[in-house]
LUMMI-45617 format. One record per residue (C-alpha): residue number from 1; residue in three letters; chain; z, y, x. Coordinates in steps of 0.05 Angstrom, whole numbers, plus 5000, padded with zeros to 4 digits. Example, Ala and Ser with C-alpha at 12.3 -4.5 7.8 and 13.67 -1.06 7.14 Angstrom:
REM residues 2
   k   r c    w    v    u
   1 ALA A 5156 4910 5246
   2 SER A 5143 4979 5273
REM end
This chain:
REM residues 97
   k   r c    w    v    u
   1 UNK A 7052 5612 2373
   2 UNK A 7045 5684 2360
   3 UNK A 6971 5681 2386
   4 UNK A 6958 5620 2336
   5 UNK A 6993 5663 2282
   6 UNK A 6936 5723 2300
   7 UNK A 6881 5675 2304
   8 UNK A 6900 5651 2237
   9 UNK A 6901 5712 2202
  10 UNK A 6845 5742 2237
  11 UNK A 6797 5680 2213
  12 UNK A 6821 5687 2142
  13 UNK A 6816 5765 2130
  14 UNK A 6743 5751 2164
  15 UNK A 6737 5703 2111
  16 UNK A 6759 5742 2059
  17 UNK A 6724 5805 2081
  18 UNK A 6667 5775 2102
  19 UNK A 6646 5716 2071
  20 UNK A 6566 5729 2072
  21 UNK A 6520 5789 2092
  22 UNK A 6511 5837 2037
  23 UNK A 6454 5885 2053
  24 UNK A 6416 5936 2000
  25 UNK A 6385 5888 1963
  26 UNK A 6427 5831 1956
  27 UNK A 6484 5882 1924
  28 UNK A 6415 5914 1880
  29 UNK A 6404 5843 1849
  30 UNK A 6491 5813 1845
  31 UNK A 6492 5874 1803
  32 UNK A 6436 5877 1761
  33 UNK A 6449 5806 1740
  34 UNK A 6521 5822 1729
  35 UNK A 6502 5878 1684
  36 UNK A 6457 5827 1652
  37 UNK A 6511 5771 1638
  38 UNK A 6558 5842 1607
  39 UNK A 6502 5854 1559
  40 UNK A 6491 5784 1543
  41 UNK A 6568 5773 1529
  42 UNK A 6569 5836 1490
  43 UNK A 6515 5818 1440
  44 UNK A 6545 5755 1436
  45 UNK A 6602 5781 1406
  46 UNK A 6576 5833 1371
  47 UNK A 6529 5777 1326
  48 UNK A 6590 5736 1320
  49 UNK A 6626 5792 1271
  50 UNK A 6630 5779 1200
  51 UNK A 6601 5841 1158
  52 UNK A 6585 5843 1082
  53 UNK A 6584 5907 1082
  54 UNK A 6521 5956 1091
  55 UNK A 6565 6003 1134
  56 UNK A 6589 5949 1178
  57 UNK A 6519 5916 1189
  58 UNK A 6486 5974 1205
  59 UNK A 6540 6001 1260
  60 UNK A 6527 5930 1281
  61 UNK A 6458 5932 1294
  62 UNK A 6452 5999 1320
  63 UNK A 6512 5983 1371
  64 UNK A 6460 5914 1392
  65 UNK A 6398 5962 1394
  66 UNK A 6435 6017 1443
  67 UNK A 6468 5956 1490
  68 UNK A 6396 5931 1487
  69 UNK A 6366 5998 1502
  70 UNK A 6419 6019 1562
  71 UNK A 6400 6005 1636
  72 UNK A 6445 5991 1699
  73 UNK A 6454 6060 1738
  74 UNK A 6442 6016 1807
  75 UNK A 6474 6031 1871
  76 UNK A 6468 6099 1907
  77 UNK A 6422 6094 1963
  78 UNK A 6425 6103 2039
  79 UNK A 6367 6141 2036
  80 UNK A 6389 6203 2005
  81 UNK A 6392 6265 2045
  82 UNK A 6464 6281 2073
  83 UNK A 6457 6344 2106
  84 UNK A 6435 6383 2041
  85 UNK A 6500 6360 2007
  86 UNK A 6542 6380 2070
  87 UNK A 6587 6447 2075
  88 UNK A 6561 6494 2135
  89 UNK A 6622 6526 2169
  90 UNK A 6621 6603 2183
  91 UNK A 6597 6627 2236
  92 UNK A 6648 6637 2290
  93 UNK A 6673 6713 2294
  94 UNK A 6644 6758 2347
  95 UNK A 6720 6772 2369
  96 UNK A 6728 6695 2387
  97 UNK A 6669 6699 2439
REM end
């Protein structure tokens, strides 16, 4: 029973964990088109606000123009160059040798 029990959960964290292979670009694009659908939702709303006044319209439009404007930051890459952001530890005194 308690192997059954293991096998269980061990299948459904994989499941959970797991579910498909998520490499570089596959993450690049999920959140690119996520950012997408925010903007989209965004300006949605944003059009769907009742203004009469000038003030209101034009904080209105400017907010559409700088959602429209704005860019997704992406995802850090793997490429990047560890070693320069690494601390070097000091040198080991001449009394320890």
């Amino acid at each position: 029973m308690f192997f059954l029990r293991c096998t269980f959960w061990l299948a459904i964290g994989f499941v959970v964990i797991k579910p498909f292979a998520l490499d570089a670009n596959t993450a690049s694009a999920l959140a690119e088109d996520a950012f997408a659908a925010g903007k989209n939702a965004v300006i949605e709303q944003a059009m769907a606000l009742d203004c009469n006044d000038a003030t209101c319209v034009t904080i209105k439009s400017a907010a559409v123009v700088s959602i429209l404007a704005s860019k997704p930051h992406g995802l850090p890459t793997a490429n990047r160059n560890i070693e320069e952001d690494a601390p070097i530890p000091p040198l080991r005194p001449l009394w320890a040798s």
